[in-house]
N, C-alpha and C positions, 0 to 999 in steps of 0.2 A: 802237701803242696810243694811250695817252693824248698823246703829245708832236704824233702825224698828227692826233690830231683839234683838238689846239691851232691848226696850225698852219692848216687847214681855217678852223676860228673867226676866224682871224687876217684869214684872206685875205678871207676875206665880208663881213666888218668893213672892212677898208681898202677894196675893191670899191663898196660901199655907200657908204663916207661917201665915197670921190672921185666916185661919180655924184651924191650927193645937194646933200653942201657944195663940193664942188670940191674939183680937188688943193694947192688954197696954205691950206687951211684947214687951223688948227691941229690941229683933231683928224682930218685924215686923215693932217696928217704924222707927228701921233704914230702913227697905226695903221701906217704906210707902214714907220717906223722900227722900232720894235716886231717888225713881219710879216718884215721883212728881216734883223734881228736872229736872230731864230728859226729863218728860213732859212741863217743865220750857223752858230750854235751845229750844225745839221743835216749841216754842210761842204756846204752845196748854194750853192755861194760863187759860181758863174754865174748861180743870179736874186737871191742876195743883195745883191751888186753893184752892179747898176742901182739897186737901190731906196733903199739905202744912198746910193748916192751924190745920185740925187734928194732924197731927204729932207734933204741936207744941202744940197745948191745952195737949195733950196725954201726951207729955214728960215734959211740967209744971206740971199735975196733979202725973206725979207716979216718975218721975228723981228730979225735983226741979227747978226752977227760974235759977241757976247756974250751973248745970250742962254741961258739954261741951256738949252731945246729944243735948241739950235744947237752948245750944247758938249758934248754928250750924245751927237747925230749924229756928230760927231769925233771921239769916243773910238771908238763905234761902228764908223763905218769905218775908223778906224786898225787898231782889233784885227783886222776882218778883211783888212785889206791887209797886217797882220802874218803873219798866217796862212796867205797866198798867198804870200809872200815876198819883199813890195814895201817892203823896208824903208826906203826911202829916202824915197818918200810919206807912209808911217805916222809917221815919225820926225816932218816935218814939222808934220802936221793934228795930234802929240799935242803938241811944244811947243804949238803956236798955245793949244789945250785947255790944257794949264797955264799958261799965260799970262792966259787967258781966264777959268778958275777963280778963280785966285787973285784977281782983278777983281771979278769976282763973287760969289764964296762967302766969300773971305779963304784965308790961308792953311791956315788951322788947320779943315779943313772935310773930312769924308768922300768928298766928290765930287772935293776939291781931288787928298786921299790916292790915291785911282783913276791920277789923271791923272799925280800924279807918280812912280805906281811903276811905271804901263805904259813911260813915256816913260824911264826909267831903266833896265829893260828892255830897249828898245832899243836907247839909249847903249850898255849893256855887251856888246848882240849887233854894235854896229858898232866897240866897241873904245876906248869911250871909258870907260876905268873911272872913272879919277878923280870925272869930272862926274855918272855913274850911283851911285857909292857916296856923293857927297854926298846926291843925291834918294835915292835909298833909306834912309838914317839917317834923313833927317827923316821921311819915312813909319815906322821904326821909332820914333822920339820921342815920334809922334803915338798912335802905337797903345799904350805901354806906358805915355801919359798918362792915354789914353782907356777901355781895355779892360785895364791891367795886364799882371802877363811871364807870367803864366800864361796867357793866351787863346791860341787856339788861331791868330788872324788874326797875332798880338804875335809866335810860334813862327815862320811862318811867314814875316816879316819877317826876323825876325833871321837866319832862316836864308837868306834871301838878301844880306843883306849882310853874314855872312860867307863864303859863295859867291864871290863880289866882291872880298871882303880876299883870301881867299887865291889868287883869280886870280891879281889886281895881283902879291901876291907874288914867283908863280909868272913873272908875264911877268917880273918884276924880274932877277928869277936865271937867267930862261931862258937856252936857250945860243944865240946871235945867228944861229946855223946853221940855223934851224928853217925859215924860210921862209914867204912869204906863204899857203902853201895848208896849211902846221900852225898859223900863227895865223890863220886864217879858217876851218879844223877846229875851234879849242878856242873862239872866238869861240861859233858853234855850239851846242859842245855846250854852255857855260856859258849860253845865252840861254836853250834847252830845260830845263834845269835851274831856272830863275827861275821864282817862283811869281807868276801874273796876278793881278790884283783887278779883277774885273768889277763893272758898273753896280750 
Protein backbone atom coordinates (compact mmCIF):
# COMPACT_ATOMS: atom_id res chain seq x y z
CA UNK A 1 0.00 0.00 0.00
CA UNK A 2 1.11 3.16 1.12
CA UNK A 3 4.85 2.25 2.17
CA UNK A 4 5.34 0.59 -2.17
CA UNK A 5 4.06 3.72 -3.22
CA UNK A 6 6.61 5.73 -1.05
CA UNK A 7 8.96 3.83 -2.09
CA UNK A 8 7.99 4.20 -5.94
CA UNK A 9 8.07 8.09 -5.14
CA UNK A 10 11.46 7.58 -3.74
CA UNK A 11 12.92 6.05 -6.57
CA UNK A 12 11.72 8.48 -9.36
CA UNK A 13 12.82 11.16 -7.28
CA UNK A 14 16.46 9.82 -6.72
CA UNK A 15 16.23 8.64 -10.90
CA UNK A 16 15.43 12.21 -11.75
CA UNK A 17 17.64 14.27 -9.64
CA UNK A 18 20.87 11.78 -10.54
CA UNK A 19 19.76 12.40 -14.44
CA UNK A 20 19.05 15.86 -13.98
CA UNK A 21 21.92 17.31 -11.16
CA UNK A 22 24.15 14.42 -11.29
CA UNK A 23 24.96 11.82 -8.77
CA UNK A 24 27.48 13.99 -6.31
CA UNK A 25 24.80 16.46 -5.88
CA UNK A 26 23.57 16.97 -2.68
CA UNK A 27 20.09 16.58 -3.29
CA UNK A 28 20.45 13.34 -5.01
CA UNK A 29 22.49 11.95 -2.31
CA UNK A 30 19.89 12.88 -0.07
CA UNK A 31 17.36 11.14 -2.32
CA UNK A 32 19.85 8.14 -2.82
CA UNK A 33 20.15 8.00 1.17
CA UNK A 34 16.59 8.36 1.98
CA UNK A 35 15.49 5.60 -1.18
CA UNK A 36 18.05 3.18 0.33
CA UNK A 37 16.89 3.84 3.75
CA UNK A 38 13.48 2.76 2.98
CA UNK A 39 14.62 -0.08 1.13
CA UNK A 40 16.43 -0.70 4.56
CA UNK A 41 13.46 -0.52 6.70
CA UNK A 42 11.65 -3.04 3.79
CA UNK A 43 14.63 -5.83 4.58
CA UNK A 44 15.19 -5.46 0.79
CA UNK A 45 18.94 -5.01 2.23
CA UNK A 46 20.55 -6.51 -1.48
CA UNK A 47 19.56 -2.81 -3.31
CA UNK A 48 19.69 -1.11 -0.02
CA UNK A 49 23.17 -1.81 0.16
CA UNK A 50 24.77 -0.40 -2.90
CA UNK A 51 23.07 2.66 -2.44
CA UNK A 52 23.71 3.01 1.18
CA UNK A 53 26.93 2.47 0.65
CA UNK A 54 27.27 4.90 -2.44
CA UNK A 55 25.71 7.64 -0.68
CA UNK A 56 28.13 7.42 1.83
CA UNK A 57 31.45 7.07 -0.21
CA UNK A 58 29.53 10.20 -2.36
CA UNK A 59 29.11 12.41 0.73
CA UNK A 60 32.80 11.59 2.12
CA UNK A 61 34.14 12.39 -1.33
CA UNK A 62 32.36 15.91 -2.09
CA UNK A 63 30.57 17.07 2.01
CA UNK A 64 33.60 15.71 4.20
CA UNK A 65 34.15 12.99 6.99
CA UNK A 66 31.98 15.41 9.26
CA UNK A 67 29.52 16.78 7.78
CA UNK A 68 25.81 16.02 9.16
CA UNK A 69 24.70 14.56 5.39
CA UNK A 70 27.91 12.29 5.75
CA UNK A 71 27.13 11.24 9.51
CA UNK A 72 23.62 10.48 8.79
CA UNK A 73 24.89 8.13 5.93
CA UNK A 74 26.82 6.24 8.74
CA UNK A 75 24.39 5.65 11.11
CA UNK A 76 22.43 4.64 8.18
CA UNK A 77 24.46 2.04 6.86
CA UNK A 78 25.72 0.95 10.17
CA UNK A 79 22.07 -0.02 11.05
CA UNK A 80 21.79 -1.94 8.21
CA UNK A 81 25.07 -3.77 8.40
CA UNK A 82 23.83 -4.33 11.85
CA UNK A 83 20.98 -5.97 10.59
CA UNK A 84 22.87 -8.28 8.11
CA UNK A 85 25.05 -9.19 10.78
CA UNK A 86 28.23 -7.33 9.90
CA UNK A 87 28.94 -6.26 13.15
CA UNK A 88 32.34 -5.70 13.09
CA UNK A 89 31.84 -2.99 10.04
CA UNK A 90 28.87 -1.47 11.81
CA UNK A 91 30.75 -1.12 15.02
CA UNK A 92 33.33 0.71 13.15
CA UNK A 93 31.23 3.54 10.75
CA UNK A 94 29.16 4.07 14.29
CA UNK A 95 32.09 4.94 16.58
CA UNK A 96 33.50 7.20 13.59
CA UNK A 97 29.48 8.69 13.69
CA UNK A 98 29.89 9.34 17.33
CA UNK A 99 32.95 10.70 17.09
CA UNK A 100 31.92 12.78 14.39
CA UNK A 101 28.44 13.96 16.20
CA UNK A 102 29.87 14.91 19.02
CA UNK A 103 32.30 17.42 16.72
CA UNK A 104 29.58 18.47 15.21
CA UNK A 105 26.36 18.71 17.19
CA UNK A 106 28.17 18.64 20.73
CA UNK A 107 27.56 16.28 23.07
CA UNK A 108 24.25 16.95 24.38
CA UNK A 109 22.40 16.84 20.87
CA UNK A 110 19.67 14.28 19.68
CA UNK A 111 21.52 13.07 16.66
CA UNK A 112 24.57 12.90 19.14
CA UNK A 113 21.89 10.47 21.41
CA UNK A 114 21.15 8.25 18.11
CA UNK A 115 24.74 7.62 17.55
CA UNK A 116 25.62 6.90 20.88
CA UNK A 117 22.92 4.43 21.80
CA UNK A 118 23.21 2.39 18.31
CA UNK A 119 27.01 2.16 18.83
CA UNK A 120 26.50 0.97 22.62
CA UNK A 121 24.32 -1.48 21.29
CA UNK A 122 26.68 -2.93 19.55
CA UNK A 123 29.37 -2.88 22.18
CA UNK A 124 27.07 -5.08 24.38
CA UNK A 125 26.23 -7.36 21.27
CA UNK A 126 30.20 -7.87 21.00
CA UNK A 127 30.62 -8.13 24.73
CA UNK A 128 31.82 -5.09 25.86
CA UNK A 129 29.38 -4.17 28.52
CA UNK A 130 31.34 -1.89 30.64
CA UNK A 131 32.10 0.64 27.64
CA UNK A 132 28.10 0.03 26.38
CA UNK A 133 26.47 0.73 29.77
CA UNK A 134 28.60 3.97 30.10
CA UNK A 135 27.17 5.21 26.39
CA UNK A 136 23.96 4.16 27.37
CA UNK A 137 23.54 6.13 30.81
CA UNK A 138 24.53 9.13 29.15
CA UNK A 139 21.83 8.45 26.50
CA UNK A 140 19.66 7.92 29.54
CA UNK A 141 20.87 11.48 31.42
CA UNK A 142 20.07 12.98 28.37
CA UNK A 143 16.67 11.74 27.86
CA UNK A 144 15.47 12.16 31.55
CA UNK A 145 16.96 15.87 31.15
CA UNK A 146 15.35 16.38 28.00
CA UNK A 147 11.94 14.66 27.84
CA UNK A 148 11.63 13.52 31.82
CA UNK A 149 11.36 9.65 33.53
CA UNK A 150 7.96 9.56 32.31
CA UNK A 151 8.42 9.61 28.43
CA UNK A 152 8.06 6.99 26.80
CA UNK A 153 11.72 7.36 24.69
CA UNK A 154 13.30 8.00 28.95
CA UNK A 155 11.32 4.16 29.71
CA UNK A 156 12.87 2.75 27.04
CA UNK A 157 16.32 3.87 27.88
CA UNK A 158 16.27 2.96 31.14
CA UNK A 159 15.22 -0.21 30.26
CA UNK A 160 18.01 -0.87 28.46
CA UNK A 161 20.54 -0.13 30.70
CA UNK A 162 19.36 -2.05 33.10
CA UNK A 163 19.36 -5.00 30.51
CA UNK A 164 23.05 -4.22 30.70
CA UNK A 165 23.41 -4.02 34.62
CA UNK A 166 22.11 -7.07 34.88
CA UNK A 167 23.93 -8.86 32.17
CA UNK A 168 27.25 -7.60 33.59
CA UNK A 169 26.06 -9.04 36.65
CA UNK A 170 25.15 -12.12 35.30
CA UNK A 171 28.56 -12.63 33.30
CA UNK A 172 30.09 -11.63 36.88
CA UNK A 173 28.74 -14.71 38.64
CA UNK A 174 28.49 -16.80 35.58
CA UNK A 175 30.03 -20.09 36.00
CA UNK A 176 33.50 -20.00 34.04
CA UNK A 177 32.11 -23.47 32.29
CA UNK A 178 29.89 -21.88 30.02
CA UNK A 179 31.72 -21.52 27.05
CA UNK A 180 32.34 -19.28 24.12
CA UNK A 181 29.14 -20.52 22.04
CA UNK A 182 26.74 -19.62 25.64
CA UNK A 183 28.56 -16.31 25.84
CA UNK A 184 27.95 -15.53 22.09
CA UNK A 185 24.20 -17.11 22.65
CA UNK A 186 23.50 -14.49 25.51
CA UNK A 187 25.52 -11.83 23.73
CA UNK A 188 22.78 -12.35 21.17
CA UNK A 189 19.98 -12.54 22.85
CA UNK A 190 20.85 -9.34 25.06
CA UNK A 191 21.73 -7.21 21.63
CA UNK A 192 17.90 -8.34 20.34
CA UNK A 193 16.54 -7.26 23.41
CA UNK A 194 18.09 -3.51 23.20
CA UNK A 195 15.91 -1.04 22.09
CA UNK A 196 17.31 1.03 18.61
CA UNK A 197 16.79 4.85 18.08
CA UNK A 198 16.48 5.60 14.72
CA UNK A 199 17.36 8.88 12.53
Amino acid sequence: GQMEEAVTLLNEAYEQRRTILGVAHVDTLRSMNAYGWLLKQQGKYDVALPLLQEALASRRSTLGNTAPDTLTSMNCLGRLLEEQGNFREALLLFEEGVNGRRLVFGDKHPKTMISLNNFGRLLAGAGRLDEAIMLLEEVLAYLVETKGKDDKATAGAQRNVDLLRSAREDERGADAGVGADGDAARRKVLFEQLKSMDM
